[in-house]
N, C-alpha and C positions, 0 to 999 in steps of 0.2 A: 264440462270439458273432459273430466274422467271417462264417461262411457262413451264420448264423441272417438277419442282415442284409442278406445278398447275396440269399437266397431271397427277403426280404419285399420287394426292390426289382424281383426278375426276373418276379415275378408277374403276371401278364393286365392288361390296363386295366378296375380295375371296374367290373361293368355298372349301368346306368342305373337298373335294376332293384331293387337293393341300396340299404340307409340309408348315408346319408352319416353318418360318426363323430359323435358328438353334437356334437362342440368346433366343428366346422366349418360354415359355412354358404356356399352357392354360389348364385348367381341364379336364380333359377327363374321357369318362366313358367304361367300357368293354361290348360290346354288343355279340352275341350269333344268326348267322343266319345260314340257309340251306344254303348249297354250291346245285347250280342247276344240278339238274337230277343223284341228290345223297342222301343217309341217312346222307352223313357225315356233320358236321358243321363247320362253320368258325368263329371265334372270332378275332375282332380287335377292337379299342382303337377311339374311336370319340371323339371330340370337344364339349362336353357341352354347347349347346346354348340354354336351356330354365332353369330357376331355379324360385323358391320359393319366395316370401317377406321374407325379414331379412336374407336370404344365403346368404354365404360370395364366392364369384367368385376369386379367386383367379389367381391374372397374375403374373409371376414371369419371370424376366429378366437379362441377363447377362450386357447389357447396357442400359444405362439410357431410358425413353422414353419420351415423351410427350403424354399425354391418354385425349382424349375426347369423350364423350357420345353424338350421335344428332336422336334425339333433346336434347339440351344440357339441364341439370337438370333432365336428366330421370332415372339414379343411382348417389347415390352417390360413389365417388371415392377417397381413402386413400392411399396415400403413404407413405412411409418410417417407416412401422411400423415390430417391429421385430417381433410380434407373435398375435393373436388372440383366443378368445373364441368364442362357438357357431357351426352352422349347416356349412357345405361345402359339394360345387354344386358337389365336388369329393368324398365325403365322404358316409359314411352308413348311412346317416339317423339321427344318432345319437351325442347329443351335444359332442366338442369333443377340445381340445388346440393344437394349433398348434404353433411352433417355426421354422419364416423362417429365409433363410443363411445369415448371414450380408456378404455373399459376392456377393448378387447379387440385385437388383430394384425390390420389389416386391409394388403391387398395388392391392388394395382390394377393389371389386366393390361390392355392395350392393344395393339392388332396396327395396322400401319401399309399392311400389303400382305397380300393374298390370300396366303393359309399356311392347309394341317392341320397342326396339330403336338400333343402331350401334351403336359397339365401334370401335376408331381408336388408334392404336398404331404405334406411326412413332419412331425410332428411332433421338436421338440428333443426327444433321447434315448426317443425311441421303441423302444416293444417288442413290442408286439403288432400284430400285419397290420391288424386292424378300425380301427387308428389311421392306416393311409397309405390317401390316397384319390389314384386316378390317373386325369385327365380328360381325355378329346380335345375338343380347341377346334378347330374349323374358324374363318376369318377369310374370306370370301367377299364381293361385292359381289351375291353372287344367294342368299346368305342370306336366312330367312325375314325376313318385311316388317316393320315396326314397326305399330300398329295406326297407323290414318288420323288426317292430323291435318286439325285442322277449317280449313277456306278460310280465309285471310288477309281479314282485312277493308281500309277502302280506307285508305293511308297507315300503314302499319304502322312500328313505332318498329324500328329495327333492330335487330338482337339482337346481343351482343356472342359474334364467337367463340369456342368452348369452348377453356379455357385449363387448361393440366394442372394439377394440384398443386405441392407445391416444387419447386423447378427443381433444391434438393440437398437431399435429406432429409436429417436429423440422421442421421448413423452410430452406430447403437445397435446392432451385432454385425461385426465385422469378424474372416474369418479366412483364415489363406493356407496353401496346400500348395502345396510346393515340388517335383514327381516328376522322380526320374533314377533311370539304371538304378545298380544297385549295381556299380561298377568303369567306368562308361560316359567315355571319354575325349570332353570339349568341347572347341571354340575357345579361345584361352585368353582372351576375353573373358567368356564365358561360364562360364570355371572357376570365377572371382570370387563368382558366383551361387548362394546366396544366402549365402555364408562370408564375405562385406566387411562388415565393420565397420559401416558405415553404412546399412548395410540389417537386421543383427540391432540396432541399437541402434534403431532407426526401431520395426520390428516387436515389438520387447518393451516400446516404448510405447505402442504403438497396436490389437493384434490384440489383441483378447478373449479377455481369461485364463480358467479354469477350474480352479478348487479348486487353484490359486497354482500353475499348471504356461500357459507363454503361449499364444496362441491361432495359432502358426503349426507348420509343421513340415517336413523334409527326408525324402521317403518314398519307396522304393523301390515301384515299379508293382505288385510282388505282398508290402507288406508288412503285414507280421501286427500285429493292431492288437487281440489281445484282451486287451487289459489298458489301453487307451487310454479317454479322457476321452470322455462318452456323446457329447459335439454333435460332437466330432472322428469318431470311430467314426459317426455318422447323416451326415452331410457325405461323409465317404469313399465308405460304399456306394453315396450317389446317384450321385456323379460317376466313380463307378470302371470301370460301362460305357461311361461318354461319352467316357474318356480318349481326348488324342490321342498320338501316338507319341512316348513319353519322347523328350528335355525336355517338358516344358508346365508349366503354372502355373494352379493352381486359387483363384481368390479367391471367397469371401463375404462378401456386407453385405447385412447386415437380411433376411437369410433366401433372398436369393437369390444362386446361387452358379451362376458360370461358368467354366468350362477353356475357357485359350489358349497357345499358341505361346508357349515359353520365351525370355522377355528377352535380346536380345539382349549385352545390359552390363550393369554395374552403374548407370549413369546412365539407362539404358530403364528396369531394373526399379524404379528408386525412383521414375521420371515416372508410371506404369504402378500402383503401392502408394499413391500419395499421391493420386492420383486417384479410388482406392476409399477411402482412409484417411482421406484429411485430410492 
């Protein structure tokens, strides 16, 4: 199951070409070309991959995902938020509130500074390839235009700046891997890490269980995980290429999951868990 995984994550970035997995929906825009060796035109529906600083990208899903940016830190990524204000990579141009389904995973990606970067969206306990869709986002200032917006008329009421979502969304999936090497001698602050007491009592109240086994874990950079729990096992293979050089420290919430630089203390990593946790 390890290398089945590792393949469905090392694969091409799928082309634009190809259906997006049914579950999934990504912004799209209505384009407008010459059908060849004709007057007539052809309109269909693309994939939005370049937007503005401070547009909001909108991913929306019928099941859960786990979503990463790499190089990771290149947008930011919000889940579980029911509605927004501001500009959309689908939209006119103009600021505008948007209310999504609470019946489905939506995620709101955001770039603050010119970046390319991929995004990846795998489905929780994903098995088949047609289910991960992997998108390059450009974030540019010379990104294509928004259409025109109409002339201001005289004395226009001001508009109030686009304001993000919640400022902390509910944590509705939190999980943490802990990578050292097998025998690797630390600091001895760092030995502490993650064997104190107060850090496994923290995390077996708060990391998201699965089928009564907890939602964290202590894992050697090449360990074998084919017997491990699905969303542990889909979590690992994403972040398994992005690792940085044992120590680090892999946290997820609500589907998006980032590797950093191993805590320095036990007081760093519990400032650092509660920050994601609660």
């Amino acid at each position: 199951m390890r290398m089945v995984f590792l393949w469905l994550l090392l694969m091409p970035v799928v082309c634009r070409g190809d259906e997006l997995p049914p579950t999934l929906q990504l912004p799209t825009r209505e384009v407008v070309t010459k059908a060849e060796a004709t007057t007539a035109t052809v309109t269909r529906n693309e994939i939005v991959d370049t937007i503005k600083p401070g547009v909001w990208y909108v991913v929306r899903s019928k099941v859960k995902l786990i979503v990463m940016d790499f190089p990771a830190g290149s947008v930011s990524i919000i889940s579980g938020a029911s509605g927004a204000d501001g500009l959309f990579a689908d939209g006119e141009g103009k600021p505008e509130s948007r209310t999504f389904p609470a019946d489905e995973f939506t995620y709101l990606v955001q770039g603050t500074k010119p970046v390319k970067c991929e995004l990846a969206f795998v489905p929780v306990g994903v098995k088949e390839r047609a289910d991960i869709w992997r998108q390059t986002l450009t974030v540019s200032d010379a990104g294509p235009q928004p259409p025109p917006v109409d002339p201001p008329t005289p004395n226009p009421e001001p508009l109030e700046p686009p304001k993000p979502p919640d400022e902390k969304p509910v944590v509705k999936s939190f999980r943490v891997i802990f990578v050292k090497e097998s025998g690797q001698t630390l600091p001895v602050a760092q030995s502490s890490v993650p064997d104190a007491q107060v850090i496994r009592e923290y995390l077996n109240a708060k990391a998201t269980p699965e089928n009564g086994q907890p939602g964290w874990r202590k894992w050697d950079p090449d360990q074998i995980i084919d017997n491990e729990q699905p969303t542990m096992v889909a979590l690992w293979e994403v972040v398994k290429p992005k690792l940085l050089p044992a120590p680090c420290i892999v946290v997820e919430k609500n589907g998006h999951a980032t590797v950093m630089p191993f805590p320095a203390n036990v007081d760093e990593c519990m400032k650092l868990l509660k920050e994601y946790g609660g």
